[in-house]
N, C-alpha and C positions, 0 to 999 in steps of 0.2 A: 257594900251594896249586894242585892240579891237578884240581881238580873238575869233576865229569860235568853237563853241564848248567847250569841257572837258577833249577832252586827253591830255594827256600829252606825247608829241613826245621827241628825243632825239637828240642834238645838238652836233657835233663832229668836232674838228680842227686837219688836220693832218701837224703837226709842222714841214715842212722840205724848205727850201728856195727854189728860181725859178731853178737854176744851180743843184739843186739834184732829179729831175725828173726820173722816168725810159726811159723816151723817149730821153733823152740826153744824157743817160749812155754809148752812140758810140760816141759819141762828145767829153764829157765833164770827162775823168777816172778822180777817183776817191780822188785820190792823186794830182788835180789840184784844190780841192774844196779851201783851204784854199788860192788862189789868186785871186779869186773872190771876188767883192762885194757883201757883205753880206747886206740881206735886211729884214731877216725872223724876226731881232731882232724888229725893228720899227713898222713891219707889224703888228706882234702878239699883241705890245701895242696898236697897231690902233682898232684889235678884241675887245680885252677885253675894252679898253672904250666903242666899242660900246656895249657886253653883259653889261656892266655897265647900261650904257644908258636905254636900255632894261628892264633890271633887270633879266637875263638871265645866267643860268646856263648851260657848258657846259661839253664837256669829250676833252681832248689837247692830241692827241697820238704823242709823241715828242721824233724825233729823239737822243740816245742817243748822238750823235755827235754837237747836237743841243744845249744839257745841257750842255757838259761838255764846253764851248766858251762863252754862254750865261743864266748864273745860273740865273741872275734877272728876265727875263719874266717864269723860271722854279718855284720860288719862288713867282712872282705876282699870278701864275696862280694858286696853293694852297691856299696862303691867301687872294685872293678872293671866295673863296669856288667853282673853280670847281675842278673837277676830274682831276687827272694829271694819264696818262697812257704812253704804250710802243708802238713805231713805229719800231722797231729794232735800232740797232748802228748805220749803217749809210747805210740805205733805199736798201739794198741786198732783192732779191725776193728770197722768199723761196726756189721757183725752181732751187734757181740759189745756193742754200748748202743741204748737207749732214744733216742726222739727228746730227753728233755730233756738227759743226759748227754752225745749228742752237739753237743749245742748248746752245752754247759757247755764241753767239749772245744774246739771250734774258737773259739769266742770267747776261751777263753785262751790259746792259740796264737798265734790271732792277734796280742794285743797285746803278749805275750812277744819277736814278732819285729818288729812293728811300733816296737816302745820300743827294741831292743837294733839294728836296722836305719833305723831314722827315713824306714822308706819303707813305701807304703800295699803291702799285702799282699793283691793280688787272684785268687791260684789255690790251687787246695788238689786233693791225693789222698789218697785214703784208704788206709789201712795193707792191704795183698797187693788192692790192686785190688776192697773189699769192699761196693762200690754196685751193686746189681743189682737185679732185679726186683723181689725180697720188700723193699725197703730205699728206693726212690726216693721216699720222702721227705726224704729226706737232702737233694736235692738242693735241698729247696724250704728245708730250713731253712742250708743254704750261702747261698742267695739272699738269705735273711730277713739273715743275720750280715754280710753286706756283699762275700761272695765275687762275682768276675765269671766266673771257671769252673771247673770240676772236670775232673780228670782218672781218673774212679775205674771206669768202667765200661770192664768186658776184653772185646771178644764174642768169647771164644771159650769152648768146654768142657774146663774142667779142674775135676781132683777140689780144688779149693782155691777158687776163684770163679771168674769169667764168667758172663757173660749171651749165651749166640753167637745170639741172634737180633737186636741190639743193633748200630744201625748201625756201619758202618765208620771212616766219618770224624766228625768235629765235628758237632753236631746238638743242638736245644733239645727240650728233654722235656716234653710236659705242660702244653706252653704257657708255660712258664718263661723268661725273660729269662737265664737263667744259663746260658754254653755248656758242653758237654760234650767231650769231647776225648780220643778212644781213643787206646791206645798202639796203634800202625799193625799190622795183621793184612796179608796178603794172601787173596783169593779164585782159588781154584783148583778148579775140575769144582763149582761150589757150596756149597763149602766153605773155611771162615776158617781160615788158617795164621797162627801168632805171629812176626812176623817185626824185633819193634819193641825187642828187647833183653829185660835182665836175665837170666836162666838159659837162655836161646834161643839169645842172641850168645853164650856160650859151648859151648851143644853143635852150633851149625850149624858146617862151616866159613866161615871168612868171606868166602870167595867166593860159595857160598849166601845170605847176606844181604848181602852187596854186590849181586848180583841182584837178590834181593825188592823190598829198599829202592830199587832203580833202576827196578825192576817197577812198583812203586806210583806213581814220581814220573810214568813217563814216559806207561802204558797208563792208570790213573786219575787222571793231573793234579791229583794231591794230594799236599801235602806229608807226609814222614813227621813221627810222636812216638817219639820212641827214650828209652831211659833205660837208666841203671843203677847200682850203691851204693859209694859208698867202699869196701867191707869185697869186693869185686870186684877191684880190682887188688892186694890184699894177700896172698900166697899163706906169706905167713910169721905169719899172724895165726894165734891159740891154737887145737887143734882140740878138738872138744868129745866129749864118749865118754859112751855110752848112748842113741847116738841111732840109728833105725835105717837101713839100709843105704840108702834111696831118701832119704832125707832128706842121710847124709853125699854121695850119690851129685849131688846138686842145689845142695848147697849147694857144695863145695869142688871139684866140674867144671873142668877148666882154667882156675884163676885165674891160673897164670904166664902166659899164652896174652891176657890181656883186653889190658893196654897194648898192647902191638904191633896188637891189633885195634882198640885206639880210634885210634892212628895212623892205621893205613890209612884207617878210619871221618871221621874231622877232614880226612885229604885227598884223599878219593876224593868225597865230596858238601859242600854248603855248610847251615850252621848258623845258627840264632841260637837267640832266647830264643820260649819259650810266647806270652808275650804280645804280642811284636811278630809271630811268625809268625800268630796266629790272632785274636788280638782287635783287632790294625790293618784286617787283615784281612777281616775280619764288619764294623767299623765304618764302611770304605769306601764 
């Protein structure tokens, strides 16, 4: 690898197929999921060969709905040593339960992956980034369920979440013991730019975030959180009709275009996992 620099950033896969998006959840209920073609399972081995390739370690926040259908890439993805985490059951926005539901939610997840993984489960994000202001008690009942961080608060403003007053980097809330861990924005004239992946890394070019991300490591000496989905390097995946124009426009964005960008991505900076970048890190 030919990597810029010494940090070490922090590589995240959020484990959920194309058919379980929040933008399709008016299309596509819930209880239709199991008659679709399933594609998350081939995609995820397509990831991990390439972190193989690499030699790249990462953090999989994986639907528990996800585990319990497809134990084998839940199981590859431990005994290749990266971090196996929690995306909720089956991809519900916070906003969208109750503190007890969500409680019901991450405790079963949790031991779905903790039973099908035989390794303790200590980060979780919530489905489109959905912890934010109206909702930070989530964060206390993460705490309470045995989570050590969350990655669910975005600061920036979009019509879908963010919190853009919401620091930048990793930060405890409220006096909470439990860390938080944006996906990486940059600041520019006072203002947060998304510069941390999913539908971003596909419409920036990628020399635009090969910048940011070099932006961040070098001018605010912080490691980047990058992420993005299986159902992203699939551009032969089903496409879905009735949905509207910003939606097909966001979701199906140069998918042919991601590999080659996560190449460049894996050997232009250095990677590992959430928890050894950030909670080795804080515990030092």
């Amino acid at each position: 690898m030919t990597n810029s620099g010494n940090m070490v950033n922090a590589m995240s896969v959020d484990v959920e197929d194309y058919f379980q998006v929040s933008a399709f959840e008016k299309h596509i209920p819930h209880a239709d999921w199991d008659r679709f073609e399933c594609r998350v399972e081939a995609n995820t081995h397509r990831i991990l060969d390439l972190f193989s390739e690499y030699e790249c370690k990462a953090t999989f926040f994986t639907l528990g709905w996800i585990a319990e259908r497809y134990p084998g890439i839940v199981k590859r993805i431990v005994a290749e040593g990266h971090e196996l985490a929690s995306h909720g059951y089956e991809h519900i926005r916070v906003t969208q339960q109750n503190r007890e539901q969500f409680s019901k939610d991450v405790l079963r997840t949790k031991a779905i992956l903790e039973d099908i993984g035989g390794t303790p489960v200590r980060g979780y994000r919530a489905a489109s980034y959905s912890i934010g202001r109206d909702n930070l008690w989530a964060l206390e009942v993460l705490q309470e369920t045995g989570h050590a961080y969350s990655s669910s608060i975005y600061p920036i403003r979009h019509d879908l979440y963010g919190m853009p007053e919401a620091p930048r980097f990793a930060h405890h809330i409220n006096g909470l013991d439990i860390l938080e861990i944006p996906v990486t924005t940059i600041e520019l004239r006072g203002n947060k730019f998304p510069c941390g992946g999913g539908g971003y890394f596909r419409l920036f070019p990628y020399r635009l975030s090969k910048w940011a991300l070099g932006h961040v490591n070098r001018t605010d000496g912080q490691p980047c959180n990058f992420y993005f989905h299986p159902w992203e390097i699939d551009p032969d995946q089903p496409r879905q009709s009735g949905i509207s124009f910003r939606t097909r426009f966001r979701h199906y964005l140069n998918l042919r275009r991601v590999e080659a960008r996560l190449r460049a991505l894996l050997n232009d900076f250095n990677w590992s996992r959430m928890d050894t970048v950030y909670l080795e890190k804080n515990d030092s």
